[in-house]
VOBA-1610 file (N, C-alpha, C; in pm, whole numbers, padded with zeros to 5 digits, always signed):
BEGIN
Unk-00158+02126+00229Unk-00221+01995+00231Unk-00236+01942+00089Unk-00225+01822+00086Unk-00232+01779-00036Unk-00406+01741-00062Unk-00411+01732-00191Unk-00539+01692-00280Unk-00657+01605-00177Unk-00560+01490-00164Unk-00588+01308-00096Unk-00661+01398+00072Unk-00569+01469+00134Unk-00630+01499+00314Unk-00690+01586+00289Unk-00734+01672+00158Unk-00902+01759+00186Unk-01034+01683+00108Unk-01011+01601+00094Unk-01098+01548+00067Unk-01216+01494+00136Unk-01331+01511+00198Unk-01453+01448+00277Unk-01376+01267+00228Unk-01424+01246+00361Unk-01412+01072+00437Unk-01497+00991+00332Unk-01660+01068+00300Unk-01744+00973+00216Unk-01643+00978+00051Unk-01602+01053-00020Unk-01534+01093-00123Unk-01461+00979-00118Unk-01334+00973-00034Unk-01245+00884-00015Unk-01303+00790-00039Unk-01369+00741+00061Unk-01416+00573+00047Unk-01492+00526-00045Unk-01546+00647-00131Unk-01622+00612-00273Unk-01535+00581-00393Unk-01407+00665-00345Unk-01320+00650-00462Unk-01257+00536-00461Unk-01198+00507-00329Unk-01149+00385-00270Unk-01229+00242-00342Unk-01344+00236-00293Unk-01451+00151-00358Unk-01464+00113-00543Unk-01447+00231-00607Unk-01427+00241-00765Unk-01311+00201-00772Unk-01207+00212-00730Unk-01069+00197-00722Unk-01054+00017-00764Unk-01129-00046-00597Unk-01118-00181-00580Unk-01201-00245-00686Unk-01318-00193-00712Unk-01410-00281-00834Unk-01342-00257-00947Unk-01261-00174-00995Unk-01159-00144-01125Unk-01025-00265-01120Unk-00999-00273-01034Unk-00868-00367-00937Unk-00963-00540-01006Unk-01076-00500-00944Unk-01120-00663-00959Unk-01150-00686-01134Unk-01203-00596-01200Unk-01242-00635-01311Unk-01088-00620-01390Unk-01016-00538-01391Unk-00925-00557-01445Unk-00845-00754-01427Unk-00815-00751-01309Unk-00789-00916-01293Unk-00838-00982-01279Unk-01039-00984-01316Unk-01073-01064-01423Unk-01075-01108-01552Unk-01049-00940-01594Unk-01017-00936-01748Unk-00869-01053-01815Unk-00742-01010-01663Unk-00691-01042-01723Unk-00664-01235-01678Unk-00732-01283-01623Unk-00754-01424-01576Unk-00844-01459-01697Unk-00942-01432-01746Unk-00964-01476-01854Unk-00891-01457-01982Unk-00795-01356-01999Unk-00693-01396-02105Unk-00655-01495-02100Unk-00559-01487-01967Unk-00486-01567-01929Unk-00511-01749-01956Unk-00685-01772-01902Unk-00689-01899-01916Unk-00715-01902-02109Unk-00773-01841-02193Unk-00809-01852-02330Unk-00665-01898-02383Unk-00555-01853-02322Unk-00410-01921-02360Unk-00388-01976-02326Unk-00441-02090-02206Unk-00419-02154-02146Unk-00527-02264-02203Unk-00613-02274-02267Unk-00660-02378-02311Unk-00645-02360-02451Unk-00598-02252-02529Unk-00568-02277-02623Unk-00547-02422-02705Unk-00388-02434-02637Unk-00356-02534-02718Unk-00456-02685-02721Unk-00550-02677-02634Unk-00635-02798-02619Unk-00733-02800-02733Unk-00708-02824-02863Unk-00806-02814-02959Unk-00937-02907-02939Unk-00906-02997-02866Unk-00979-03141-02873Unk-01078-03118-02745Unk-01083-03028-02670Unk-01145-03005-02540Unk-01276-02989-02635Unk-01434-02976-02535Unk-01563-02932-02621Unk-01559-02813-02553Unk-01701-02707-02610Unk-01685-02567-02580Unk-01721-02593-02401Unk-01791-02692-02361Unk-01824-02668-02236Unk-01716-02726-02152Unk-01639-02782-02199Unk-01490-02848-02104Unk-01374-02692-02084Unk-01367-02657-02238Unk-01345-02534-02232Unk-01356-02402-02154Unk-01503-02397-02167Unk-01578-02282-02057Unk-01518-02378-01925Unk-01519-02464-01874Unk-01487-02470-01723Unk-01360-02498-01696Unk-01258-02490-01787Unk-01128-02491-01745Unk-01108-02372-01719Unk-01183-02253-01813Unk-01180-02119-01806Unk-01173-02043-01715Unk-01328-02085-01656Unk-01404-02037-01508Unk-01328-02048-01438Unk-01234-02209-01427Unk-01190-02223-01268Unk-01072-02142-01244Unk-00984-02165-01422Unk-00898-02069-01394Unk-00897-01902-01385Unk-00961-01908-01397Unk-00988-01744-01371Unk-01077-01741-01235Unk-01120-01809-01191Unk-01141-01796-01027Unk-01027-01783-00937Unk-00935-01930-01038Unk-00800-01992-00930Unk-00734-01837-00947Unk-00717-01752-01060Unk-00620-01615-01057Unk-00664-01527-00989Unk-00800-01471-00981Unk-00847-01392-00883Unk-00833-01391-00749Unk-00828-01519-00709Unk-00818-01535-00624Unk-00682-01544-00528Unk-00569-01566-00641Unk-00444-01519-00613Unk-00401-01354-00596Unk-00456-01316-00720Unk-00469-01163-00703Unk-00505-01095-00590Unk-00616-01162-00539Unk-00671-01100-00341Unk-00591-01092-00252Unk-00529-01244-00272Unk-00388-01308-00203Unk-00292-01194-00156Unk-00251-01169-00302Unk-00122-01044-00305Unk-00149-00924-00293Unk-00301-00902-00316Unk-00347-00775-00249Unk-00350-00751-00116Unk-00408-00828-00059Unk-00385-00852+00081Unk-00287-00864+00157Unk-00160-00934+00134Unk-00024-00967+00141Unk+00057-00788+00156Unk+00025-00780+00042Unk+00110-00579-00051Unk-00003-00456+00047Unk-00059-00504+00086Unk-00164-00472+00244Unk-00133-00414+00364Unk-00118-00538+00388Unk-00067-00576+00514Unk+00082-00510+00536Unk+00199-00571+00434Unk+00314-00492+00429Unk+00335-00358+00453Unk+00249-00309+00348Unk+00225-00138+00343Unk+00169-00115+00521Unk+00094-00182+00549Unk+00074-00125+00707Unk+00189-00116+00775Unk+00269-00257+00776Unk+00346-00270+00885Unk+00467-00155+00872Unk+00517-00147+00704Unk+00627-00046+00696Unk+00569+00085+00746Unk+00445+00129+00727Unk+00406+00261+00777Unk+00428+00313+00942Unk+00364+00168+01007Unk+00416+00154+01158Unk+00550+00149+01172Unk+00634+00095+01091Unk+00780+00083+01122Unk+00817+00267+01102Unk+00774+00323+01014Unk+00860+00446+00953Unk+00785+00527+01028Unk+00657+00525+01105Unk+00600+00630+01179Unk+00701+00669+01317Unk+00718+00466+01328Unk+00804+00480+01476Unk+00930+00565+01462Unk+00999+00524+01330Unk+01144+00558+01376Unk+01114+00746+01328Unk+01007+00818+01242Unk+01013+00910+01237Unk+00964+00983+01408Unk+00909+00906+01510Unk+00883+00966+01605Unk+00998+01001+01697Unk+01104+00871+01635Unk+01244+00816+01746Unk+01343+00977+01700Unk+01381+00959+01571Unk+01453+01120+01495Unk+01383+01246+01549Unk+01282+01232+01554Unk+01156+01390+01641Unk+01262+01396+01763Unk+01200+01345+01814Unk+01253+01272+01951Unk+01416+01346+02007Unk+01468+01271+01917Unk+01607+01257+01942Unk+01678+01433+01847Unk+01592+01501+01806Unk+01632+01626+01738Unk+01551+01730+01809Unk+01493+01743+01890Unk+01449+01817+02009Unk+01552+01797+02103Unk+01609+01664+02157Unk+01684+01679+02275Unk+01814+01753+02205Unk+01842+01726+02106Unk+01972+01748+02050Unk+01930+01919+02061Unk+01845+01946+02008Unk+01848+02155+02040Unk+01846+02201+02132Unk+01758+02055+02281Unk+01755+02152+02381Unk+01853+02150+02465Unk+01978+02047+02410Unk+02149+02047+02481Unk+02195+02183+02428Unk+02184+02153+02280Unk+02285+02293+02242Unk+02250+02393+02302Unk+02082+02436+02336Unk+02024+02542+02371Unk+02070+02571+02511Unk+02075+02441+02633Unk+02101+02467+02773Unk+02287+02528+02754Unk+02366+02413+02656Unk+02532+02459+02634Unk+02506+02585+02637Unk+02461+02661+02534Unk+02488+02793+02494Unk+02471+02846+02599Unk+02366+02887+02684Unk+02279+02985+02805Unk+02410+02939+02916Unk+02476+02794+02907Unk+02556+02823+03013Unk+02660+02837+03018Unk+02698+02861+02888Unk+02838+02971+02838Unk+02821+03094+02822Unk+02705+03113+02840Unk+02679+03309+02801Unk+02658+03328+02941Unk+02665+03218+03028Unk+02637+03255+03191Unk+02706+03254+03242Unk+02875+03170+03183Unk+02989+03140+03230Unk+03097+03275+03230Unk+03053+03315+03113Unk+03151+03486+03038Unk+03169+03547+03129Unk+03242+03657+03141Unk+03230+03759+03223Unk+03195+03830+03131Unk+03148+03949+03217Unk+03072+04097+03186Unk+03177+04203+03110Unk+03145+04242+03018Unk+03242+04362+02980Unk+03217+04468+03022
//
């Protein structure tokens, strides 16, 4: 077993939780770069026109960021359902395949004659 499935459920979801508040401050961090270059070039703005071009843009990025989190989400579910199925379909289909060869064989060793 790996590291991740012995881990207690509360563990997980604590880490999970640090994980997402690290996720968010990081793309706050970087939405407020982002807008400080983005109003840069506005020398003529005042500090408080400034601060709220800032804010919004760094709301408007966060809020994209959720977007694609959510989006890269959702995906990750659906491929998991897709690859669970077709790993159930190969199970599936590699059992029958042993238990042909297995019935072939028993009814060629039943077919032989006796020495």
């Amino acid at each position: 077993m790996s590291g991740e499935q012995e881990r207690p459920a509360a563990v997980r979801t604590l880490l999970d939780e640090i994980e997402g508040h690290l996720l968010v401050a990081a793309a706050r961090a970087e939405g407020r770069s982002a807008a400080r270059r983005f109003t840069a070039p506005f020398d003529w703005l005042t500090e408080w026109q400034r601060k709220e071009i800032e804010d919004r843009f760094e709301a408007g990025y966060l809020a994209l960021s959720r977007t694609s989190w959510q989006r890269t989400a959702e995906r990750a579910g659906q491929l998991r359902a897709e690859y669970e199925e077709r790993y159930r379909t190969l199970r599936r289909r590699l059992l029958a395949g042993f238990l042909l060869t297995c019935a072939t064989a028993v009814a060629v060793l039943a077919l032989l004659p006796e020495y």
